[in-house]
Each structure stands twice: as structure tokens, then as C-alpha cells.
C-alpha positions in Angstrom: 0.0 0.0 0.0 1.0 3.7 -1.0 2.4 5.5 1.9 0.4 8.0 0.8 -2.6 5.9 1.7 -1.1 4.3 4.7 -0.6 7.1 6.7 -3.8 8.7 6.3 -5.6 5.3 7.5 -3.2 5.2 10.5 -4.0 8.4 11.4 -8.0 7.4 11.0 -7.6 4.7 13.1 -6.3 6.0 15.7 -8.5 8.3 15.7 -11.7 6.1 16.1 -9.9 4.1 19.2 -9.6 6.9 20.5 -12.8 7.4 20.7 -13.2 5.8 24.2 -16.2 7.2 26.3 -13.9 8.6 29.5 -15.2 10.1 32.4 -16.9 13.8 32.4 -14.1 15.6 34.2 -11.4 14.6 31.2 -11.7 16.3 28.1 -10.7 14.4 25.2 -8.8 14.2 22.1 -5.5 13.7 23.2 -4.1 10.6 22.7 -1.4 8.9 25.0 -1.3 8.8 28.9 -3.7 10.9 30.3 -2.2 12.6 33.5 -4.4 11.2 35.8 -3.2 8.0 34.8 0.4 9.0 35.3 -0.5 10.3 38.7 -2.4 7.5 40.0 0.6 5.2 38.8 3.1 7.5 40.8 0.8 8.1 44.3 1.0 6.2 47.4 -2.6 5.0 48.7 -3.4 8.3 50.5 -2.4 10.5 47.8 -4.7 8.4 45.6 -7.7 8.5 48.0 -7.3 12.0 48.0 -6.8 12.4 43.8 -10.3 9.9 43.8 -11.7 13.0 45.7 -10.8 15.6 43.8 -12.0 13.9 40.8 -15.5 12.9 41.9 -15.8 16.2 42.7 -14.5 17.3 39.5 -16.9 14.6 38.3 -19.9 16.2 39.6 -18.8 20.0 38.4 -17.8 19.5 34.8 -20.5 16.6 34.1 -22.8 18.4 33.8 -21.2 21.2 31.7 -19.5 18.3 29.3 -23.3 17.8 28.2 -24.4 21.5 27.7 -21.1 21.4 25.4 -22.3 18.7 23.5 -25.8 20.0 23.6 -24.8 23.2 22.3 -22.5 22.0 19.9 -25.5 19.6 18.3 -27.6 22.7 18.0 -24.8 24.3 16.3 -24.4 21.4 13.4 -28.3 21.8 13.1 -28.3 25.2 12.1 -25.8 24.6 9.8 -28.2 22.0 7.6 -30.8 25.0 8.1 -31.2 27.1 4.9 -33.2 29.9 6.9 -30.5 29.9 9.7 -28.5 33.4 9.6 -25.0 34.3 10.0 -25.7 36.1 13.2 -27.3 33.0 14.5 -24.6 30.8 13.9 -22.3 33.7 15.6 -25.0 33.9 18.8 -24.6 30.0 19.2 -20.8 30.0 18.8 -21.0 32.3 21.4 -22.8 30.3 23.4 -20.3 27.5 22.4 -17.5 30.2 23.6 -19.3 30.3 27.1 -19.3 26.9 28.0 -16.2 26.1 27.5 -14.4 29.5 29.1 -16.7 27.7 32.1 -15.2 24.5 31.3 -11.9 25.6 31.2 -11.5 27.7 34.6 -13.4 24.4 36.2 -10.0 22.5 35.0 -7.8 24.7 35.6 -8.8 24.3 39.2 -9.2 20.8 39.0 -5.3 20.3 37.8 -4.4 23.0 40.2 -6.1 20.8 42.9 -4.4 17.6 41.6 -1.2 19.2 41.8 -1.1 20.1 45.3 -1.4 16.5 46.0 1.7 15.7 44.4 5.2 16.2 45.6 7.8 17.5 43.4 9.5 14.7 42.4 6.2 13.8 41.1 5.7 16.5 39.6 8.3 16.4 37.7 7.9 13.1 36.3 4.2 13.7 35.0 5.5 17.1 33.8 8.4 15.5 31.6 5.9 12.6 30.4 3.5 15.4 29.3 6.7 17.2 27.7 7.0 14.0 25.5 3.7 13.5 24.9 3.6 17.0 23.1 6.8 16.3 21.3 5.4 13.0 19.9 2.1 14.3 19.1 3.7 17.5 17.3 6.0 14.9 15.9 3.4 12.5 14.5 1.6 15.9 12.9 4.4 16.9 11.2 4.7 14.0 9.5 1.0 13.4 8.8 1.8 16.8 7.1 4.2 15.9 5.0 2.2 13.1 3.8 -0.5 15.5 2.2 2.0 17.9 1.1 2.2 18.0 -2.8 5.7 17.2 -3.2 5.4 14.1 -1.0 6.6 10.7 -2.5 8.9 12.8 -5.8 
């Protein structure tokens, strides 16, 4: 098979087992060890008793706004099949769109800020060099998706 061809299908198929249903308090789309895997893997038995807590109540706070996201976001590829729909519609629900996840964002942020203080430096600098990776690979494995669709590719 063309590399041409190969990559692209890679790159597909990662992408649909990565579609794994995961808990409300973890946004998705990022591939690769999730830091609350790499924490739970590095705490002791009271540090994870306390990371549980944090996340069920992380659970309970961003639940509920991981749904209005998706709500909104539905609504949103409605009015695009919508004829009558305006411009300034689609702008108001973007907005709307915009809202949720400022919310959602200021939620995590507390949430990994929360996490954080659990762990002890050392710690802390292992998940932080496994995320530094994690970024390097992903940015790595974009790259050279890229050059894969470029038009001098394969000459």
C-alpha cells in the first residue's frame, strides 16, 4: 500500500480508538497517557484517596457542563443544515459554544491545580516530563501526517 494511503488510514484509526467514552471531568482528544493516569501510577494509597476525591468532585462539576457542550454544539451542526438559519445566528450560538467552555476551562484549571497540590515535586516532575513528551510525539506525529498530504510528498 501507497504511503500516501497508509498514513492517512493510520491516522484514522487512531483516531476512532480513541474514541473511548472517558469520564466527564477529562476532556478528550488527546491521545497517550492521560495525566491522571500517570498520577495514579506514581501516588501512594493516601495520595490516591485523596486524587479519587478531587476527581468525583470534578466529576460532579464538569458533568454536567460536558453535556451543555455537546448539547450546544448539536444545536450548532443543526443550524448549519438549516437554509433559513442566519450568520448572526450561527455567531450567537458560537458564542454560546465560547461560554461553556471559558466555564469549562476555569473548572480545569482548578481541578489540575487541585491535583497538583497532592503531588510532591518529584512527582511533579515526572508527569510534567511525560506530558513534555507526549507534546513532542504528538507534534511529531503531525508533522509528518503533514508531510504526507504535502504535494511534493513521494517525488
Amino acid at each position: 500500500m501507497p504511503r500516501t494511503v497508509t498514513i492517512p488510514l493510520l491516522a484514522a484509526l487512531l483516531l476512532i480508538l480513541s474514541a473511548v467514552t472517558a469520564p466527564a471531568f477529562e476532556p478528550r482528544g488527546e491521545e497517550g497517557l492521560h495525566p491522571m493516569d500517570a498520577f495514579r501510577l506514581l501516588f501512594d494509597p493516601d495520595q490516591i484517596k485523596q486524587l479519587d476525591a478531587v476527581m468525583g468532585q470534578a466529576d460532579q462539576e464538569m458533568g454536567p457542563l460536558y453535556q451543555e457542550l455537546a448539547q450546544e454544539r448539536q444545536v450548532l451542526r443543526d443550524m448549519y443544515k438549516n437554509e433559513s438559519v442566519k450568520d448572526q445566528d450561527i455567531t450567537a450560538q458560537v458564542a454560546k459554544i465560547c461560554q461553556v467552555e471559558s466555564r469549562l476551562a476555569v473548572k480545569h484549571a482548578a481541578f489540575t491545580r487541585a491535583v497538583r497540590r497532592i503531588a510532591t515535586p518529584e512527582q511533579l516532575a515526572k508527569v510534567d516530563g511525560l506530558e513534555a513528551q507526549e507534546q513532542m510525539n504528538r507534534r511529531l506525529f503531525f508533522e509528518a501526517l503533514g508531510k504526507a498530504h504535502s504535494p511534493t510528498h513521494g517525488q
